[in-house]
PDB file of N, CA, C and O in Angstrom:
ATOM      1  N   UNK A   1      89.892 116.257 -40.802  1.00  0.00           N
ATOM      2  CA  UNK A   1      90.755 115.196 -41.290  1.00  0.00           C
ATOM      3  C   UNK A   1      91.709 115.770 -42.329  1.00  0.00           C
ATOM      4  O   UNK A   1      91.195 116.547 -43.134  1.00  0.00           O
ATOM      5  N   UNK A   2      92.841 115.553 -42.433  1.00  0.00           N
ATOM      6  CA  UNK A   2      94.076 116.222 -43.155  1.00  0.00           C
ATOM      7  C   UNK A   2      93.811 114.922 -44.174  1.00  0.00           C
ATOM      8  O   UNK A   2      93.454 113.746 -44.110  1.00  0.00           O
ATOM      9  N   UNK A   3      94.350 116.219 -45.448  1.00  0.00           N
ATOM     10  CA  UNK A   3      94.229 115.183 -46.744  1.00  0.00           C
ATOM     11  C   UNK A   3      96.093 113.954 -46.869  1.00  0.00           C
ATOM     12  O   UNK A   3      97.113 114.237 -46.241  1.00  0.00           O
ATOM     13  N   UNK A   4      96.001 113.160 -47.486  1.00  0.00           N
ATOM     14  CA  UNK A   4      97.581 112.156 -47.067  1.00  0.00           C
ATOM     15  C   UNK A   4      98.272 113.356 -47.687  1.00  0.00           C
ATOM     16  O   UNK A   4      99.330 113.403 -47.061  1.00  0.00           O
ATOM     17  N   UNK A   5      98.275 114.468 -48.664  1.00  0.00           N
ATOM     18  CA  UNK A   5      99.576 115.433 -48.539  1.00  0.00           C
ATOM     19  C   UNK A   5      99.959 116.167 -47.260  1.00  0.00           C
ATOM     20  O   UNK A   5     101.118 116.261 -46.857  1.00  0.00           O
ATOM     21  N   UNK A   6      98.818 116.713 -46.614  1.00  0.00           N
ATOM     22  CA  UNK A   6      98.448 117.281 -45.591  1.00  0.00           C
ATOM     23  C   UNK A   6      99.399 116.969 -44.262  1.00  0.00           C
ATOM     24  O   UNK A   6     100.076 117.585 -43.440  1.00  0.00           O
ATOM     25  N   UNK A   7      99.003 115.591 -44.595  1.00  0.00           N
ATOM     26  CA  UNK A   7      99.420 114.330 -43.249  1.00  0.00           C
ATOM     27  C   UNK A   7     101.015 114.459 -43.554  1.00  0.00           C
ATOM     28  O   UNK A   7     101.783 115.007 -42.764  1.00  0.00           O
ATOM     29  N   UNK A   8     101.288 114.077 -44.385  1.00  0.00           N
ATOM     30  CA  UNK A   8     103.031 113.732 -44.729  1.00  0.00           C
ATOM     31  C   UNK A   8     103.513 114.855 -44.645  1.00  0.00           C
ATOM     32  O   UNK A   8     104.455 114.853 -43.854  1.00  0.00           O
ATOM     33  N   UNK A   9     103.218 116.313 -45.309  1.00  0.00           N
ATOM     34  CA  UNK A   9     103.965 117.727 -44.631  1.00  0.00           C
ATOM     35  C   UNK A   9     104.298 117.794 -43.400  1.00  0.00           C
ATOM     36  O   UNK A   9     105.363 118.052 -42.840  1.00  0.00           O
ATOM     37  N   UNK A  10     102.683 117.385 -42.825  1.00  0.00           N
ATOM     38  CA  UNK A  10     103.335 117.627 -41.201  1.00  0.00           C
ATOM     39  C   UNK A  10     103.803 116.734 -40.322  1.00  0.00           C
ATOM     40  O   UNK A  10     104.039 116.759 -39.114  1.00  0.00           O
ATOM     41  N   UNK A  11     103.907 115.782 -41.347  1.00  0.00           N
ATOM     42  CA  UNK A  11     104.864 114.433 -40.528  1.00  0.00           C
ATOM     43  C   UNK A  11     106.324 115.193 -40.503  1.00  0.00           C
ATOM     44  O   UNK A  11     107.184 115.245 -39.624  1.00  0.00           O
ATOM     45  N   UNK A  12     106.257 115.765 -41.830  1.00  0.00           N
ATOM     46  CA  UNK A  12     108.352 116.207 -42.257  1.00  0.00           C
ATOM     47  C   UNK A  12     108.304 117.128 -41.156  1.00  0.00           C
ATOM     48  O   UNK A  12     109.282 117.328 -40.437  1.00  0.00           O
ATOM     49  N   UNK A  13     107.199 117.692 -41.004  1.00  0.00           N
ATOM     50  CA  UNK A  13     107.530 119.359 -40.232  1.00  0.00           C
ATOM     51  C   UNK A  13     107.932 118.586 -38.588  1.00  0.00           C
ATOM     52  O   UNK A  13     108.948 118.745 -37.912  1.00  0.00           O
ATOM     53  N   UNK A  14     107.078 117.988 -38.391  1.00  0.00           N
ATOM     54  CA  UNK A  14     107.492 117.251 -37.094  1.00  0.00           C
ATOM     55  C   UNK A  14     109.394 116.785 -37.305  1.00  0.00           C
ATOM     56  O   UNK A  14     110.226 117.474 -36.716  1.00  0.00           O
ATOM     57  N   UNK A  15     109.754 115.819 -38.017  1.00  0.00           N
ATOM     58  CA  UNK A  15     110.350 115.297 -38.088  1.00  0.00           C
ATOM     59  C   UNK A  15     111.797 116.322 -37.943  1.00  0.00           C
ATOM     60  O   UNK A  15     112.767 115.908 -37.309  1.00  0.00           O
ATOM     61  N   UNK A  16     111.801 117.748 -38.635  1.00  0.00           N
ATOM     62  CA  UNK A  16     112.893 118.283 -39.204  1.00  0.00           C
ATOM     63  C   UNK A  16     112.647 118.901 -37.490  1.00  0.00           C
ATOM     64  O   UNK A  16     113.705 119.007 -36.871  1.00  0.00           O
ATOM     65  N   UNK A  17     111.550 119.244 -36.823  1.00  0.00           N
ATOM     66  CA  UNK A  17     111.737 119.770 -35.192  1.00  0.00           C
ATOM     67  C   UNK A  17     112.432 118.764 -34.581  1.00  0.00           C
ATOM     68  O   UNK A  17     113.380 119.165 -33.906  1.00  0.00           O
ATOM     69  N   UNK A  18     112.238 117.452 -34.611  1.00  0.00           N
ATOM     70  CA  UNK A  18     113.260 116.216 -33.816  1.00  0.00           C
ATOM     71  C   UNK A  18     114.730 116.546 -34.381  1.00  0.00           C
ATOM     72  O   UNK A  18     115.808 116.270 -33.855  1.00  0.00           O
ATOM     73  N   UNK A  19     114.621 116.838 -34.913  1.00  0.00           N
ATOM     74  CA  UNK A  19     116.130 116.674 -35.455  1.00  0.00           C
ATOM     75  C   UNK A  19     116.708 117.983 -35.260  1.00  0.00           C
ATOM     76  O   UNK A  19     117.826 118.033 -34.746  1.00  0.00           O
ATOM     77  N   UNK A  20     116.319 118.692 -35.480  1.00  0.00           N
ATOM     78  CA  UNK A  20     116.824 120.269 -35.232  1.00  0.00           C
ATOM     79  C   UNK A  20     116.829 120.660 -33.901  1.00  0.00           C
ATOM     80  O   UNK A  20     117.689 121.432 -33.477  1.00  0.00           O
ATOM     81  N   UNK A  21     115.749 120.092 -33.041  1.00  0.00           N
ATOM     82  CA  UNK A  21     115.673 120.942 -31.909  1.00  0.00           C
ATOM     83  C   UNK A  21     115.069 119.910 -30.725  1.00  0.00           C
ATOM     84  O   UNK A  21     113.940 120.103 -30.274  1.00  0.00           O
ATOM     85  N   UNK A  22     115.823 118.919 -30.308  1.00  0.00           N
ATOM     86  CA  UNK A  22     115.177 117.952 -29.778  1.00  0.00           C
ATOM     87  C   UNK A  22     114.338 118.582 -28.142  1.00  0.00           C
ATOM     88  O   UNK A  22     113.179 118.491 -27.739  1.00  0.00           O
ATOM     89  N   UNK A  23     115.095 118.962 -27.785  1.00  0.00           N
ATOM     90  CA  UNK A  23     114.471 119.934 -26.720  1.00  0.00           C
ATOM     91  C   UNK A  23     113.175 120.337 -26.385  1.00  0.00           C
ATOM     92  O   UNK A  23     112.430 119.988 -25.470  1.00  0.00           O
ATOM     93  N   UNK A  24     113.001 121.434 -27.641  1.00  0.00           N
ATOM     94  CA  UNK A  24     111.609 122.186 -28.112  1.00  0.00           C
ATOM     95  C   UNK A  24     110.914 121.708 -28.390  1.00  0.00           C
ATOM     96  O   UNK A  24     109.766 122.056 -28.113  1.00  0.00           O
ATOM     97  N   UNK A  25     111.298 120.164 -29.406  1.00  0.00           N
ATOM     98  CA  UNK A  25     110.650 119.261 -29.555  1.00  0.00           C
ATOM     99  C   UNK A  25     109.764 118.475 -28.279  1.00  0.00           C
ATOM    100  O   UNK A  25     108.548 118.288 -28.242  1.00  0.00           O
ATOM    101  N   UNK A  26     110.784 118.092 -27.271  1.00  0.00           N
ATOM    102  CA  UNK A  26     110.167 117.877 -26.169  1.00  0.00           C
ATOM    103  C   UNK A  26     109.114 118.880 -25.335  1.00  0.00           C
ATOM    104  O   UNK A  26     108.026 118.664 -24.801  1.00  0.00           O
ATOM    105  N   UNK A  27     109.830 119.909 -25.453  1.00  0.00           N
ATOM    106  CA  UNK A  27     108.930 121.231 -24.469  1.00  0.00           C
ATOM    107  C   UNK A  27     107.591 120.827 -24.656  1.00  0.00           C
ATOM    108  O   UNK A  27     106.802 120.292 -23.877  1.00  0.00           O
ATOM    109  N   UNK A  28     107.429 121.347 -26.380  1.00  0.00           N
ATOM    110  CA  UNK A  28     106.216 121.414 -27.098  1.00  0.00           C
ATOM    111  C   UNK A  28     105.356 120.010 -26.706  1.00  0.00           C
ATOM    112  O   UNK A  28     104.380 120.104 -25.962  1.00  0.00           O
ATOM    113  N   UNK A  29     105.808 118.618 -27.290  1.00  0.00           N
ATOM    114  CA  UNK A  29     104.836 117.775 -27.068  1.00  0.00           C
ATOM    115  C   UNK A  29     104.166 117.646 -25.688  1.00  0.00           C
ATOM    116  O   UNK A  29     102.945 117.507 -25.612  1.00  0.00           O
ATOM    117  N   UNK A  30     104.839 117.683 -24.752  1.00  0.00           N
ATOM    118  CA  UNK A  30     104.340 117.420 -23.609  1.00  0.00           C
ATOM    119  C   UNK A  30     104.406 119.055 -22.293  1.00  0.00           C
ATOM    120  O   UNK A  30     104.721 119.251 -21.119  1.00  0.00           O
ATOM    121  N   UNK A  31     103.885 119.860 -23.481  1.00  0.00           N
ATOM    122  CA  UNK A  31     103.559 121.774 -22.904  1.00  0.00           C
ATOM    123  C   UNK A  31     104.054 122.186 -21.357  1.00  0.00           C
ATOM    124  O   UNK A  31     103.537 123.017 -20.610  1.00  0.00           O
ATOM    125  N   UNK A  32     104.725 121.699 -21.220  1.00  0.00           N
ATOM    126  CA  UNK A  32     105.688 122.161 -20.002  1.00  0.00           C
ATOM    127  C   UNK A  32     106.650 123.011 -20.036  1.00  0.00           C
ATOM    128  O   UNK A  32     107.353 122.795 -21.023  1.00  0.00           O
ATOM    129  N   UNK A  33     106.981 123.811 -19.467  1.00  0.00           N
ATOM    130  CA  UNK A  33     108.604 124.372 -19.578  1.00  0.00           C
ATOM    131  C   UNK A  33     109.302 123.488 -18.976  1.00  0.00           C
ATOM    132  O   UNK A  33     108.865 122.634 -18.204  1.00  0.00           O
ATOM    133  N   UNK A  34     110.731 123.700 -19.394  1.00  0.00           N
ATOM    134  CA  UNK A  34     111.637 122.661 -18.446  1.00  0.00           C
ATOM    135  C   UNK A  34     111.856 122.785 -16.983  1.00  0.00           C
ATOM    136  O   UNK A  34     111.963 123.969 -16.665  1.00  0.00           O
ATOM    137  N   UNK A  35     111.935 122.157 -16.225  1.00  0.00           N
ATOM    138  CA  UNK A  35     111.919 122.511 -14.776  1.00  0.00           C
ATOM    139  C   UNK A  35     112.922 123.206 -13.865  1.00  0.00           C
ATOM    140  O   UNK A  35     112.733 123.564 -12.703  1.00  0.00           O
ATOM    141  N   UNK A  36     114.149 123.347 -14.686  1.00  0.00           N
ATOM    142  CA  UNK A  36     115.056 124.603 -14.366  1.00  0.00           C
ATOM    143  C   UNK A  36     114.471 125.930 -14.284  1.00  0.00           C
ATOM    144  O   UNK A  36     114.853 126.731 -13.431  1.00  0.00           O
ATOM    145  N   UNK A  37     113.246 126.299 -15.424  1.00  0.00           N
ATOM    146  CA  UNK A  37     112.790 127.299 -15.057  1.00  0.00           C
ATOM    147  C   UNK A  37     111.867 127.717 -13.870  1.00  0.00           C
ATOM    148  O   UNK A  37     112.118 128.766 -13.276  1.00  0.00           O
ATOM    149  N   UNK A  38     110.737 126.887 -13.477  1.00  0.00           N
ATOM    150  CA  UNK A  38     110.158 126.542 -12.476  1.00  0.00           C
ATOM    151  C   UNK A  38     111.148 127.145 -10.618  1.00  0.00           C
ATOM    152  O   UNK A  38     110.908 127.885  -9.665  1.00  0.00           O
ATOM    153  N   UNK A  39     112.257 126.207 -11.090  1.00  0.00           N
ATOM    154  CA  UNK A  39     112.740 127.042 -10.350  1.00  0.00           C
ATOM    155  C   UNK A  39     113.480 127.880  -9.986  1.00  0.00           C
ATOM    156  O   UNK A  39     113.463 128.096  -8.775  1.00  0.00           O
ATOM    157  N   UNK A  40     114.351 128.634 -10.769  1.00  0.00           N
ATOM    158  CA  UNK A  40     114.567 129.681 -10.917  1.00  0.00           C
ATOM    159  C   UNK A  40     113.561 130.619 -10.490  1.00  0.00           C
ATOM    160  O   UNK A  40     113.790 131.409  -9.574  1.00  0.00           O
ATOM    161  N   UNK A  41     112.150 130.569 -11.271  1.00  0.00           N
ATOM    162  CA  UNK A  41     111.393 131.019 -10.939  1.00  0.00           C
ATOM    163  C   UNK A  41     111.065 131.517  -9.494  1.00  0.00           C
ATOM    164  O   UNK A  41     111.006 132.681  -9.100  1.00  0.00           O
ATOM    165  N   UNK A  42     110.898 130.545  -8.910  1.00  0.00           N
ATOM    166  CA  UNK A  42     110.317 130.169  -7.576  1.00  0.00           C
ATOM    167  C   UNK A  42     111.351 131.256  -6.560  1.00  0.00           C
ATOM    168  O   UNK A  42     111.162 132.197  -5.788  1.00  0.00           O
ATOM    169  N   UNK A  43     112.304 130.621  -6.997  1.00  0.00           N
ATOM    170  CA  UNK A  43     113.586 131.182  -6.164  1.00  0.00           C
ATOM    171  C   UNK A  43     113.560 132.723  -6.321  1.00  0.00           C
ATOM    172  O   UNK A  43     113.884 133.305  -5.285  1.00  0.00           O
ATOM    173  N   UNK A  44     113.258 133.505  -7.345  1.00  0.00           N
ATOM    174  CA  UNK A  44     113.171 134.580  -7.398  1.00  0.00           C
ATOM    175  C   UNK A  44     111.942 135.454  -6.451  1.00  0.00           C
ATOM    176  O   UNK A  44     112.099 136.526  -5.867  1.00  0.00           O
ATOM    177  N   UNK A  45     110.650 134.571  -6.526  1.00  0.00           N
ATOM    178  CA  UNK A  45     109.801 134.910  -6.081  1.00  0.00           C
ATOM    179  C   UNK A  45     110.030 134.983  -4.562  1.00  0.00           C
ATOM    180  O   UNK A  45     109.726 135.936  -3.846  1.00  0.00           O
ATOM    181  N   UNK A  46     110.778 133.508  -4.071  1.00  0.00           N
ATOM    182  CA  UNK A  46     110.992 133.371  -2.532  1.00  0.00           C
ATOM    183  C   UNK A  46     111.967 134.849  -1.953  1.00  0.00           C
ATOM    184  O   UNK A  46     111.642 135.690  -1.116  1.00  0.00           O
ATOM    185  N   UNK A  47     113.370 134.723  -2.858  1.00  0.00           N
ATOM    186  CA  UNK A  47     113.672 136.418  -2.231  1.00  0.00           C
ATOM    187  C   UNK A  47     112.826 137.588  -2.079  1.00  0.00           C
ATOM    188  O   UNK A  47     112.859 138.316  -1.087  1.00  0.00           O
ATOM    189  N   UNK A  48     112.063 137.755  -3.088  1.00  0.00           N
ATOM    190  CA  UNK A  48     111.014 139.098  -2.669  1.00  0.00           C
ATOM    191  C   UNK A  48     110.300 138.875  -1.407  1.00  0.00           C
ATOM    192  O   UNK A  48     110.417 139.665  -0.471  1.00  0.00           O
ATOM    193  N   UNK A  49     109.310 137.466  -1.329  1.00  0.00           N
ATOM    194  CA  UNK A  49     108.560 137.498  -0.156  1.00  0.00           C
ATOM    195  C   UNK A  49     109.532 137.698   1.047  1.00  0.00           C
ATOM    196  O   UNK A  49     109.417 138.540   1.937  1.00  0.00           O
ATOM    197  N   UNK A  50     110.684 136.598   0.878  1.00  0.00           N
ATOM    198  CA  UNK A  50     111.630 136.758   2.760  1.00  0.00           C
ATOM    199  C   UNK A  50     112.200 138.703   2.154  1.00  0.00           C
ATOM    200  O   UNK A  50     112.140 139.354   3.197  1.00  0.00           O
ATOM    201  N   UNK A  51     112.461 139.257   1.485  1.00  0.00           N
ATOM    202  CA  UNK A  51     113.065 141.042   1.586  1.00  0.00           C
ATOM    203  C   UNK A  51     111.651 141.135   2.339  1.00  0.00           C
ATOM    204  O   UNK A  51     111.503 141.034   3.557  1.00  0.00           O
ATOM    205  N   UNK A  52     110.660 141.342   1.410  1.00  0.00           N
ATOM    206  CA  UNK A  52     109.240 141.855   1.627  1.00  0.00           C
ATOM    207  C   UNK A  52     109.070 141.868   3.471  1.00  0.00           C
ATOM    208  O   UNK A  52     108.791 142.874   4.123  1.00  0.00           O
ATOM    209  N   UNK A  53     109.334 140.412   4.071  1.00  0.00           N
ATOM    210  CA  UNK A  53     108.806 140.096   4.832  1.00  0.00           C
ATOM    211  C   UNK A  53     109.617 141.097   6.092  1.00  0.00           C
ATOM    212  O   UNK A  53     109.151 141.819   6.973  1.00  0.00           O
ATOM    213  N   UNK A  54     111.233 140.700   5.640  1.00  0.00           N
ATOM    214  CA  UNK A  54     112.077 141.107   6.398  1.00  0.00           C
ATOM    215  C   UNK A  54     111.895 142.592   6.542  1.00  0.00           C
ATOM    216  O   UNK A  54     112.049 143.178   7.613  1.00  0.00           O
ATOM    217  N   UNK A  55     111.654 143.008   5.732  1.00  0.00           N
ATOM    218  CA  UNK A  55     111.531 144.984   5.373  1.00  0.00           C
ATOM    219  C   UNK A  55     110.369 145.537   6.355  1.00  0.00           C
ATOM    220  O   UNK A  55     110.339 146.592   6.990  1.00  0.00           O
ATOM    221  N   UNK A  56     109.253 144.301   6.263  1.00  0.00           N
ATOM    222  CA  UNK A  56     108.082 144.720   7.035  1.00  0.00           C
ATOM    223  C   UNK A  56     108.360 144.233   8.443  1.00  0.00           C
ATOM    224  O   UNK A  56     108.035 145.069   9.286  1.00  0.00           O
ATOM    225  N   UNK A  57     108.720 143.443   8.788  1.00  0.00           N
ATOM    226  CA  UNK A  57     108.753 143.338  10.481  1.00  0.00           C
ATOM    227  C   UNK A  57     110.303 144.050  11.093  1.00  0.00           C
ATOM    228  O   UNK A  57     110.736 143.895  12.235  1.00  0.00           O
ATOM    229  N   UNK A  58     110.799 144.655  10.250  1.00  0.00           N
ATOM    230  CA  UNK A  58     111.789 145.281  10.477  1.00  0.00           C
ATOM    231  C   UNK A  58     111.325 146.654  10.829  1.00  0.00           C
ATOM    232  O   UNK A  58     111.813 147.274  11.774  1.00  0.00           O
ATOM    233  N   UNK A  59     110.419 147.106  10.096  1.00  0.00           N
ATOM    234  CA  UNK A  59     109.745 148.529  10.051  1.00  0.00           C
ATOM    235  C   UNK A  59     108.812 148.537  11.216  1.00  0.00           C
ATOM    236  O   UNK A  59     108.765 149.589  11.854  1.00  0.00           O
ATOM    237  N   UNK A  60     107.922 147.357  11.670  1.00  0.00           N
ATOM    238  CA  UNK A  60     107.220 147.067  12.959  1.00  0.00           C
ATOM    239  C   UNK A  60     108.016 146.784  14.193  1.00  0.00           C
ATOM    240  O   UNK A  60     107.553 146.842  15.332  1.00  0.00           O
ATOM    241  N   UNK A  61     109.089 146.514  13.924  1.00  0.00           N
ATOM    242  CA  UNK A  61     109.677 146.232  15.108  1.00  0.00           C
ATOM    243  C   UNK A  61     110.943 147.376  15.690  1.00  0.00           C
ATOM    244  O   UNK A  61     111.797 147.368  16.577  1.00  0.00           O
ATOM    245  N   UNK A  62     110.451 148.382  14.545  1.00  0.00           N
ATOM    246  CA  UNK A  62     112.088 149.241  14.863  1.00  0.00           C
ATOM    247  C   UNK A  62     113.328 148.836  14.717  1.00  0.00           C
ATOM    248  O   UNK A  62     114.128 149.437  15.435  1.00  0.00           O
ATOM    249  N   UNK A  63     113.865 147.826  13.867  1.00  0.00           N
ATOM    250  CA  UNK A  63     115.180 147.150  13.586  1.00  0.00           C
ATOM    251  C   UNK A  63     115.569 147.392  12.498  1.00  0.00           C
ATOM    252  O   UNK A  63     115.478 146.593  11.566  1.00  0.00           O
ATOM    253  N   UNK A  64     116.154 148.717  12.401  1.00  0.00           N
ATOM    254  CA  UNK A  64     116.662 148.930  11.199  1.00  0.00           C
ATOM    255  C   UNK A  64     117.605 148.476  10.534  1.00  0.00           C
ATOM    256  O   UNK A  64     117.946 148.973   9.461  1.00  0.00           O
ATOM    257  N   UNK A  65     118.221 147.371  11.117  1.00  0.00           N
ATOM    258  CA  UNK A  65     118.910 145.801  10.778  1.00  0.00           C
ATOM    259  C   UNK A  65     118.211 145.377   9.624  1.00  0.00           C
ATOM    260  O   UNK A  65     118.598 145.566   8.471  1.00  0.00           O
ATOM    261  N   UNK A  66     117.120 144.768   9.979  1.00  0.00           N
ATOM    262  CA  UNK A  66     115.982 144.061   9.551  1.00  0.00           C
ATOM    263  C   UNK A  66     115.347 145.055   7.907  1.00  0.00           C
ATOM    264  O   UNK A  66     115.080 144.484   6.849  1.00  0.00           O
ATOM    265  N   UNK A  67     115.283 145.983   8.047  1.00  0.00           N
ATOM    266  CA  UNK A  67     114.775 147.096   7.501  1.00  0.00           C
ATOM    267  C   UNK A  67     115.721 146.998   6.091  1.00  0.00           C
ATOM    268  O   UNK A  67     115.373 146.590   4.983  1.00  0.00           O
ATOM    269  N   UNK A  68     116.850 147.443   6.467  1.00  0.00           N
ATOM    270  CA  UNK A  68     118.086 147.476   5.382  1.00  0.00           C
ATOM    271  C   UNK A  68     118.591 145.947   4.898  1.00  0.00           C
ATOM    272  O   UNK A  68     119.055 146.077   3.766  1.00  0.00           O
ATOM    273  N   UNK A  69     118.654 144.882   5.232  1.00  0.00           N
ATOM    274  CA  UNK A  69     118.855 143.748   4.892  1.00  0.00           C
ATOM    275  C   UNK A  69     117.053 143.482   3.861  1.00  0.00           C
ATOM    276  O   UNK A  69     116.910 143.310   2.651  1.00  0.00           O
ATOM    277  N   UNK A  70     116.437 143.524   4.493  1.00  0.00           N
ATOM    278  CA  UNK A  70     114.884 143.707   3.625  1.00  0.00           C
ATOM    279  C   UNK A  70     115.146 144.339   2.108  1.00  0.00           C
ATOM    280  O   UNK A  70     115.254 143.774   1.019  1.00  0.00           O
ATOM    281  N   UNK A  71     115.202 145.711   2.473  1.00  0.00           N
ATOM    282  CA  UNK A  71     115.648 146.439   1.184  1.00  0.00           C
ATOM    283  C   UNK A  71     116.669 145.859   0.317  1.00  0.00           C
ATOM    284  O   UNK A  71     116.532 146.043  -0.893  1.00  0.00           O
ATOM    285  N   UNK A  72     117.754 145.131   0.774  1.00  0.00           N
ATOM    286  CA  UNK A  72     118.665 144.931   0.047  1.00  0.00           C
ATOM    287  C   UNK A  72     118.456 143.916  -0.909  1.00  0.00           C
ATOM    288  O   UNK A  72     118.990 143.889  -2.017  1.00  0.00           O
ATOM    289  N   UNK A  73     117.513 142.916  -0.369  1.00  0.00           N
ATOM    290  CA  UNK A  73     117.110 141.412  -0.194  1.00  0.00           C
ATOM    291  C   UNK A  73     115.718 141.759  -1.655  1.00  0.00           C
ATOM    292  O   UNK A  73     115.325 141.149  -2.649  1.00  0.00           O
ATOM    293  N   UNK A  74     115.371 143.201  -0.911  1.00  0.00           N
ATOM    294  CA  UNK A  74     113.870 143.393  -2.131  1.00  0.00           C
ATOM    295  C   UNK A  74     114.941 144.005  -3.606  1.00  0.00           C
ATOM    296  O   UNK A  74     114.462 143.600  -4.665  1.00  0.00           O
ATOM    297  N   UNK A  75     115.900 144.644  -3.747  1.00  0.00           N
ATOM    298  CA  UNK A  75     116.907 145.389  -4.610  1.00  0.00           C
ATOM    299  C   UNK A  75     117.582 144.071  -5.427  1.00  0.00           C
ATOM    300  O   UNK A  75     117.851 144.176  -6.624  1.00  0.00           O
ATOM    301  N   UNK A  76     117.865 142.666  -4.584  1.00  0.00           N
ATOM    302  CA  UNK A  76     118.643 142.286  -5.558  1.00  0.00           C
ATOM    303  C   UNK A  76     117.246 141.094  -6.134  1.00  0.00           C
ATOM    304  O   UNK A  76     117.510 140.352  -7.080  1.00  0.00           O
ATOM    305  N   UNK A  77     116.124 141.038  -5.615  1.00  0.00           N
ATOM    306  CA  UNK A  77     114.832 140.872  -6.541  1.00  0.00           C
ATOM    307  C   UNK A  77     114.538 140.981  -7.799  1.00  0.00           C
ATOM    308  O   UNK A  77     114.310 140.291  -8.792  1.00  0.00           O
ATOM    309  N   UNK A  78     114.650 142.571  -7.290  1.00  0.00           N
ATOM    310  CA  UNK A  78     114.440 143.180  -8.640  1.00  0.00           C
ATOM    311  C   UNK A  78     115.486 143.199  -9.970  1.00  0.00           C
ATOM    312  O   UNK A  78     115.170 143.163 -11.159  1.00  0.00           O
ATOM    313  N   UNK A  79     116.762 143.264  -9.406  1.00  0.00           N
ATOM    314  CA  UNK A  79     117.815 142.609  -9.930  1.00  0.00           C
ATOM    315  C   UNK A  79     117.375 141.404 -11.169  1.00  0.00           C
ATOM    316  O   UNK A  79     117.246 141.457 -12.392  1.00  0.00           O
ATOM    317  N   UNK A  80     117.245 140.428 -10.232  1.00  0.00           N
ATOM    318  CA  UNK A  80     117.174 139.201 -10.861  1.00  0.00           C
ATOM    319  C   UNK A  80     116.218 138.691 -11.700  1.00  0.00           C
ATOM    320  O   UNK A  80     116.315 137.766 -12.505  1.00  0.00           O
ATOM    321  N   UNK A  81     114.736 139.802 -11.268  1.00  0.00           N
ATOM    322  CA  UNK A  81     113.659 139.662 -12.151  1.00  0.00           C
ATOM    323  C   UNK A  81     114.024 140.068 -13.283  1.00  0.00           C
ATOM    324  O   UNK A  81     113.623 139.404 -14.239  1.00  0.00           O
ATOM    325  N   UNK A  82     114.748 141.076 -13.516  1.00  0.00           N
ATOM    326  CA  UNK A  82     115.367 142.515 -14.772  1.00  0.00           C
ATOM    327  C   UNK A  82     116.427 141.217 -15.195  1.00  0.00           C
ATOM    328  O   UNK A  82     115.888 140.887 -16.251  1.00  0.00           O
ATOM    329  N   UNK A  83     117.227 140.571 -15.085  1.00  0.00           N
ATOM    330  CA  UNK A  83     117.962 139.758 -15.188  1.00  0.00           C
ATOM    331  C   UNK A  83     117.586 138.702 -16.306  1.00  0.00           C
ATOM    332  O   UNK A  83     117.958 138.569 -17.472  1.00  0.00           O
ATOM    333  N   UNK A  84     116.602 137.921 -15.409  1.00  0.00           N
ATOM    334  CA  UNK A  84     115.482 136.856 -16.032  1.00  0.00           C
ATOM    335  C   UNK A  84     114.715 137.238 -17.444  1.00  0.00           C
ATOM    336  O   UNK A  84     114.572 136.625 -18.502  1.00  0.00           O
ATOM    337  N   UNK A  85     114.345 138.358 -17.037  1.00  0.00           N
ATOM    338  CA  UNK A  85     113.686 139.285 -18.507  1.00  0.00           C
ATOM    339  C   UNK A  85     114.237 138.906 -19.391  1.00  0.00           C
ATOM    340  O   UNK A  85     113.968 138.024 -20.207  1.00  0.00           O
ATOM    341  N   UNK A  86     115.699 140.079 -19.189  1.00  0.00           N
ATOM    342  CA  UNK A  86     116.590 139.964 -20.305  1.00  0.00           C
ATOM    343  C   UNK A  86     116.901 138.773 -21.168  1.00  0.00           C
ATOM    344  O   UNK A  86     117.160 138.902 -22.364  1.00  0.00           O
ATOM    345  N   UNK A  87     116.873 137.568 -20.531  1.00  0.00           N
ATOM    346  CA  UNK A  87     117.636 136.360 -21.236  1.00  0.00           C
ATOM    347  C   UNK A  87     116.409 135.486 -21.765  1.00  0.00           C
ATOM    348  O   UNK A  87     116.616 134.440 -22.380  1.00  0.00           O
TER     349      UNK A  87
END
């Protein structure tokens, strides 16, 4: 149990996050990231699996079409993961 100074600090501390940062404010109460990231996310992940996929039945099937579009597909992956990092 917080003593009433206790309580009222972290009422302000709350209060000066609403106001400063309504956002974070949100993130935080309800521990989600925002859902732009989610997918971004996702989307990054989906190019690796279709390169991945493409690279491998390209390599089983002898289509070096398939093979080089794969690679390219796994290259700008990695790209975007290195990308994502950064920011």
């Amino acid at each position: 149990m917080l003593s009433h100074d206790e309580d009222r600090h972290l009422r302000a501390i709350e209060q000066w996050f609403e106001t400063d940062d309504p956002a974070l404010a949100r993130m935080l109460r309800t521990h989600q990231p925002p859902p732009q990231l989610h997918q971004r996310r996702a989307a990054r992940v989906a190019v690796d699996v279709v390169g991945g996929l493409m690279f491998v039945i390209g390599a089983l099937a002898a289509a070096g079409v398939l093979v080089v579009l794969g690679t390219l597909l796994i290259s700008v992956g990695v790209g975007l993961h290195l990308a994502a990092r950064g920011s």
